[in-house]
C-alpha positions as a Markdown table, in Angstrom:
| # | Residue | x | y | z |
|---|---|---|---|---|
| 1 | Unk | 91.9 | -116.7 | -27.7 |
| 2 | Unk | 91.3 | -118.3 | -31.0 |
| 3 | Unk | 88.9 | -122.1 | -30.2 |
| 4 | Unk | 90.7 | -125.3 | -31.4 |
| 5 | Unk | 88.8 | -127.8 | -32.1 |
| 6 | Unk | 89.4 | -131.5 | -33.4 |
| 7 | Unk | 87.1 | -132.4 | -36.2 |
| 8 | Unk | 85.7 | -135.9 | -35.9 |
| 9 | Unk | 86.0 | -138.6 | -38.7 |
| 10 | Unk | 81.9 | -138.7 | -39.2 |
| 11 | Unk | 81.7 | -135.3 | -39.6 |
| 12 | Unk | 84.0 | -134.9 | -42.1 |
| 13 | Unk | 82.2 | -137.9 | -43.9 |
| 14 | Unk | 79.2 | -136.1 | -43.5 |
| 15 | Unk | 80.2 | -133.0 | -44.9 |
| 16 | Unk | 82.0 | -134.8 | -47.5 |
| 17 | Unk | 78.2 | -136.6 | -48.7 |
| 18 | Unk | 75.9 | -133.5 | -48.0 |
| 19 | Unk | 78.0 | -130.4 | -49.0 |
| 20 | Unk | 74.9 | -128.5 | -47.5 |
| 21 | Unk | 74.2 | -130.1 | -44.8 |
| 22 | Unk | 75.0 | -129.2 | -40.7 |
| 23 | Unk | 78.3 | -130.5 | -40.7 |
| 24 | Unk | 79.5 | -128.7 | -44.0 |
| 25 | Unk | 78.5 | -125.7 | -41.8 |
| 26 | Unk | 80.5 | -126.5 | -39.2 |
| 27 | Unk | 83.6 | -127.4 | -41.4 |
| 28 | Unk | 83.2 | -123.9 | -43.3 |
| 29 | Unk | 83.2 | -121.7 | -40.2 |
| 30 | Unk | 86.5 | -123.5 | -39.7 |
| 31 | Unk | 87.6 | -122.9 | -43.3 |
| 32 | Unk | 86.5 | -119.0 | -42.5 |
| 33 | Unk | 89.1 | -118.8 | -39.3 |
| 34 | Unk | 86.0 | -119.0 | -36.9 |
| 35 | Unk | 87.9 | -121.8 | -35.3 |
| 36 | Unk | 91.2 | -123.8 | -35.4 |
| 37 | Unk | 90.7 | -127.4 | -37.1 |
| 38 | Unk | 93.1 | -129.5 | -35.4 |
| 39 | Unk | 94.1 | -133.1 | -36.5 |
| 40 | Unk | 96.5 | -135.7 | -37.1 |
| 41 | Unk | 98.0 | -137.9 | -40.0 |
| 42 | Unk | 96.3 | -140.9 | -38.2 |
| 43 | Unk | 93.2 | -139.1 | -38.9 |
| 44 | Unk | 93.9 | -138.3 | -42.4 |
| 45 | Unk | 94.5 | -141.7 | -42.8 |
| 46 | Unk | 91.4 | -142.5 | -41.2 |
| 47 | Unk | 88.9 | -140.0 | -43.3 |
| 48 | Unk | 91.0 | -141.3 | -46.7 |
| 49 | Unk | 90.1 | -145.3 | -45.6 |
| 50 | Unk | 86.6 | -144.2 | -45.3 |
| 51 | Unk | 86.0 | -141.8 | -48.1 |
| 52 | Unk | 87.5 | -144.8 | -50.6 |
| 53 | Unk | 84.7 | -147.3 | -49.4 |
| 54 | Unk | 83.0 | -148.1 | -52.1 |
| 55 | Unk | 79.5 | -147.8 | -50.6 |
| 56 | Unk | 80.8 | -144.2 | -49.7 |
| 57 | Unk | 81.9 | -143.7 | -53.4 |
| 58 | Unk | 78.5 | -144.2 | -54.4 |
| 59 | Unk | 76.6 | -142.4 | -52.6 |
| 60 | Unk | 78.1 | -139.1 | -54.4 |
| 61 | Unk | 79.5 | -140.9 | -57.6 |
| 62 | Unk | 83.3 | -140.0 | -56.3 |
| 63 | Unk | 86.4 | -141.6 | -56.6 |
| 64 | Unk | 89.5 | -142.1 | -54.9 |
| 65 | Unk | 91.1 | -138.7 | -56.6 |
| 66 | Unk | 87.8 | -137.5 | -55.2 |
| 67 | Unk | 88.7 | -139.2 | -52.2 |
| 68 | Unk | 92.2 | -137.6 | -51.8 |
| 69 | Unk | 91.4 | -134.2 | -53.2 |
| 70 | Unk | 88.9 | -133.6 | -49.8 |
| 71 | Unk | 91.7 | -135.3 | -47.6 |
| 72 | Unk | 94.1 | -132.8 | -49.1 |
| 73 | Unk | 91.6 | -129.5 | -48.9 |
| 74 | Unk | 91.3 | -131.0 | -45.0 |
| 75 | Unk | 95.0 | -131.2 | -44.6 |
| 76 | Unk | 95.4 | -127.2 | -46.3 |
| 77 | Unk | 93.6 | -125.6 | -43.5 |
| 78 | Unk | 94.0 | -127.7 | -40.4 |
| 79 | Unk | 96.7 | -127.5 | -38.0 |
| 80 | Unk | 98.8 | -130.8 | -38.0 |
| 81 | Unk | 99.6 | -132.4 | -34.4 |
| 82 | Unk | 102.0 | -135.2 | -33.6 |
| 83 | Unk | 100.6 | -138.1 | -32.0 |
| 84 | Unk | 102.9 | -138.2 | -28.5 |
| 85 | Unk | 101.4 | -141.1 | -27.0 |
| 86 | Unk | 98.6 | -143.4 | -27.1 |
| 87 | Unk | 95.3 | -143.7 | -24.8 |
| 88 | Unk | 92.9 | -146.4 | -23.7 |
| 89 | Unk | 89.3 | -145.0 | -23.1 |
| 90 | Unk | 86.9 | -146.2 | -25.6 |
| 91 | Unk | 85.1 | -149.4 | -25.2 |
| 92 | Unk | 86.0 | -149.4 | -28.7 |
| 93 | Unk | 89.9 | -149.1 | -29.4 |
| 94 | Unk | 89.6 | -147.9 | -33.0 |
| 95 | Unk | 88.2 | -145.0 | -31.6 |
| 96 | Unk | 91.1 | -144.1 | -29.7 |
């Protein structure tokens, strides 16, 4: 049974800023098949809002086609879910 996993926003950002760091790990064993990355177009849309801040942007010296380029590499290897409905658990709704 192959492990799916949902790959939060921050982690992605992480990897995205340190390309060596923990999280890039983690995002390369998914790359590699260890796992199944799971996600959604909201959270595509998500990762691309954050990765075109511009205090994000300079941290690495990116740019938007930087920006979208990752989103899209994301998109390549992760399985795409529908959203079928909508929850309220977080204190904070953005993270629902």
């Amino acid at each position: 049974m192959v492990i799916a996993a949902v790959v939060d926003t921050n982690v992605w950002v992480s990897a995205f800023l340190t390309p060596q760091g923990f999280p890039a790990r983690l995002i390369e064993a998914g790359r590699a098949g260890r796992f199944a990355v799971v996600t959604s177009l909201p959270l595509l849309e998500e990762l691309l809002e954050v990765l075109r801040r511009p205090r994000i942007m300079k941290v690495r010296q990116t740019t938007a086609d930087d920006a979208e380029a990752y989103v899209r590499s994301v998109a390549a290897v992760a399985r795409l879910v529908p959203i079928a409905g909508m929850v309220r658990l977080c204190r904070n709704p953005d993270d629902d």
